[in-house]
C-alpha positions in Angstrom: 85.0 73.9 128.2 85.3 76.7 125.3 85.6 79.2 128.2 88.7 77.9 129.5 90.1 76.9 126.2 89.3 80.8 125.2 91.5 82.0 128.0 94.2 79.7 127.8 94.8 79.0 124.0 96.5 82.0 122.0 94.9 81.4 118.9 91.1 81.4 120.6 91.8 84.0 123.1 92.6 86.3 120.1 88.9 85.5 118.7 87.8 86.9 121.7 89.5 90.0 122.7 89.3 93.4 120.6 92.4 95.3 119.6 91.7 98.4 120.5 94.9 101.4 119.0 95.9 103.0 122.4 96.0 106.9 122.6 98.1 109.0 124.4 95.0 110.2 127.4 92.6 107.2 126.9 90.7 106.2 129.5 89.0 102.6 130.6 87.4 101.5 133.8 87.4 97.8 133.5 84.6 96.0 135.8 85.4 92.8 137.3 84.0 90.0 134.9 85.9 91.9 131.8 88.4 89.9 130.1 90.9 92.3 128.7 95.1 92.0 128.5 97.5 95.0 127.9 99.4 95.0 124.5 103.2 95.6 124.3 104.8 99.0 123.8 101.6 100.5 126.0 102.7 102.4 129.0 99.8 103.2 131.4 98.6 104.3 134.9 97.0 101.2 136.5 94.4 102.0 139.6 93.2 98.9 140.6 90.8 98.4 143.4 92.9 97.0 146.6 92.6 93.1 147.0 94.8 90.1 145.9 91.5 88.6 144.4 93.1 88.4 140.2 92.1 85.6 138.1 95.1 85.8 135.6 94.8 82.5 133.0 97.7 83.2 131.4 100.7 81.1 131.2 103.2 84.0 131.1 104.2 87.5 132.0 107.1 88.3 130.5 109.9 85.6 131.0 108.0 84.5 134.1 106.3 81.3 134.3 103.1 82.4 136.1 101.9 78.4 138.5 98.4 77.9 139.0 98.5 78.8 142.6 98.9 82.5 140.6 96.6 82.0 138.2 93.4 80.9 139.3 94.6 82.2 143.4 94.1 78.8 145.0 90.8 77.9 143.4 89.9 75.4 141.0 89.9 76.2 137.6 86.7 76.2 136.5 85.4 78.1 139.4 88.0 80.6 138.8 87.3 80.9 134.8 83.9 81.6 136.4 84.2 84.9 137.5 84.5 86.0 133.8 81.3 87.8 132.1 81.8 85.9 128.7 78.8 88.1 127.1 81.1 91.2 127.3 83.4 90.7 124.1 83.4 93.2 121.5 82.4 97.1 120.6 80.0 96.0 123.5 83.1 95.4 125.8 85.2 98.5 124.5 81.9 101.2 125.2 81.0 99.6 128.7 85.1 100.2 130.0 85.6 103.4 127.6 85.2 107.1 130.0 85.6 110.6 129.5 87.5 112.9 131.1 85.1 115.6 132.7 85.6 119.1 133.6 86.0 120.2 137.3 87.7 123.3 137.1 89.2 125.1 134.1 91.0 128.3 135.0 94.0 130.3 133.4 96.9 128.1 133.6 95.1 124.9 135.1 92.4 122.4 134.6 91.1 119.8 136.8 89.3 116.7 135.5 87.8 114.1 137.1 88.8 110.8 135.4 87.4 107.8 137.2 84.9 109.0 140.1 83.4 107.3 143.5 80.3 106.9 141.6 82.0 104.5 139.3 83.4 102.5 141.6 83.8 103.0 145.3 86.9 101.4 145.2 89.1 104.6 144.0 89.0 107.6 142.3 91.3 109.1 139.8 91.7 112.8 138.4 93.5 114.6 136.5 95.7 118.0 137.1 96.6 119.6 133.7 99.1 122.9 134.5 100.1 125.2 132.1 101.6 127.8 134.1 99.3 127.9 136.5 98.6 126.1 140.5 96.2 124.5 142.2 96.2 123.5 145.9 96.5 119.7 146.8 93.0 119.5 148.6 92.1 115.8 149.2 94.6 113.5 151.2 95.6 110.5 151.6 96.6 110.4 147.5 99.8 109.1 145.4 100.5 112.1 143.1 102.0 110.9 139.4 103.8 113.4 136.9 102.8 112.2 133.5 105.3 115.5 132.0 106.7 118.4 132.7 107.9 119.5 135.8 106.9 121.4 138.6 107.0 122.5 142.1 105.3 121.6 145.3 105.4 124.4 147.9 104.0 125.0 151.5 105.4 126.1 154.8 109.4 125.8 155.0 108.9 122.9 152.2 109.9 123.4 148.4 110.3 120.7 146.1 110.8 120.1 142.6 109.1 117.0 141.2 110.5 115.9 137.3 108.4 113.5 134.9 107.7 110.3 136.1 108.3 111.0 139.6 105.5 110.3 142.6 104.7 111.3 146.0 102.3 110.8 148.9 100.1 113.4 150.4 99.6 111.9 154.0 95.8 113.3 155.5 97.9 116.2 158.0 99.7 117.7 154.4 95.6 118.1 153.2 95.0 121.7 152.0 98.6 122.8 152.8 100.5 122.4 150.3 100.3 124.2 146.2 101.9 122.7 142.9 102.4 124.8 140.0 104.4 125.1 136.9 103.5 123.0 133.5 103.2 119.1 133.5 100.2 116.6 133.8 99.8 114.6 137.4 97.8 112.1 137.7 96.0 111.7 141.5 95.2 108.7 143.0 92.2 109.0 145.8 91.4 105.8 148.3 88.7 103.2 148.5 86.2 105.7 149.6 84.4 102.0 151.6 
């Protein structure tokens, strides 16, 4: 019973979630089982692994009434509230979701880093393409493409583009190795379930 009250009471569910100050660049990989909610004001690039299978006990999203047919996706409540690991709650929660960029490449006027991996999850990878000036050639399709700023320009064969913050695009599999982005701006890349 204090499970279920915990998710659906505000005053419990803040006993058991962390606040945790958002930074431009922070990173989380949050496991199934870990019970987390995104605060207001925070804008962020969601990746989620691709299945309808959400557990969300919360009574609203915005100005939305969310039914229980959302909520617990056609399952009872208590075997829906028991998909969450109710062990993982706080600093222990925030270092097991918490990653580091790392490294690929780091060349004048570009770095590449690797964000979320295939041997995190299967599910999807992530990296990151920092330009200052530089290029790099898009070299792993299918992927959605994400400007986080700046602005810069895709290029291949008969093809120029300009893409402007907060603007995305598909690389379909036959554009793989074909086409180069340069100029200054942050995109974010989005790889497939790798299963």
């Amino acid at each position: 019973e204090l499970e279920e009250r915990s998710l659906e009471e505000k005053d419990i569910m803040e006993t058991i979630l962390n606040g945790v100050e958002a930074k431009v660049g922070d990173m989380y990989l949050i496991h199934g089982g870990l019970i987390h909610a995104i605060g207001a004001g925070c804008t962020i690039v969601e990746v989620q692994e691709p299945t309808d299978f959400t557990i969300q006990p919360e009574n609203w999203c915005g100005d939305y009434h969310i039914t229980e047919q959302e909520k617990y996706i056609g399952l009872d409540k208590s075997t829906a509230l028991d998909c969450f690991d109710y062990s993982m709650v706080g600093q222990k929660a925030i270092d097991s979701a918490k990653i580091a960029p790392k490294v690929v490449v780091s060349r004048e006027g570009y770095v590449k880093e690797a964000l979320i991996t295939y041997e995190d999850t299967p599910c999807f990878a992530e990296n990151r393409h920092i330009l200052t000036g530089g290029s790099f050639v898009m070299d792993f399709a299918p992927s959605v493409y994400m400007l986080l700023d700046g602005e810069v320009t895709i290029t291949g064969e008969n093809y120029n583009k300009v893409v402007k913050k907060g603007e995305y695009f598909f690389l379909p599999y036959v554009a793989e190795n074909k086409f180069t982005v340069s100029g200054n701006g942050t995109l974010i890349e989005c790889l497939p379930s790798k299963q």
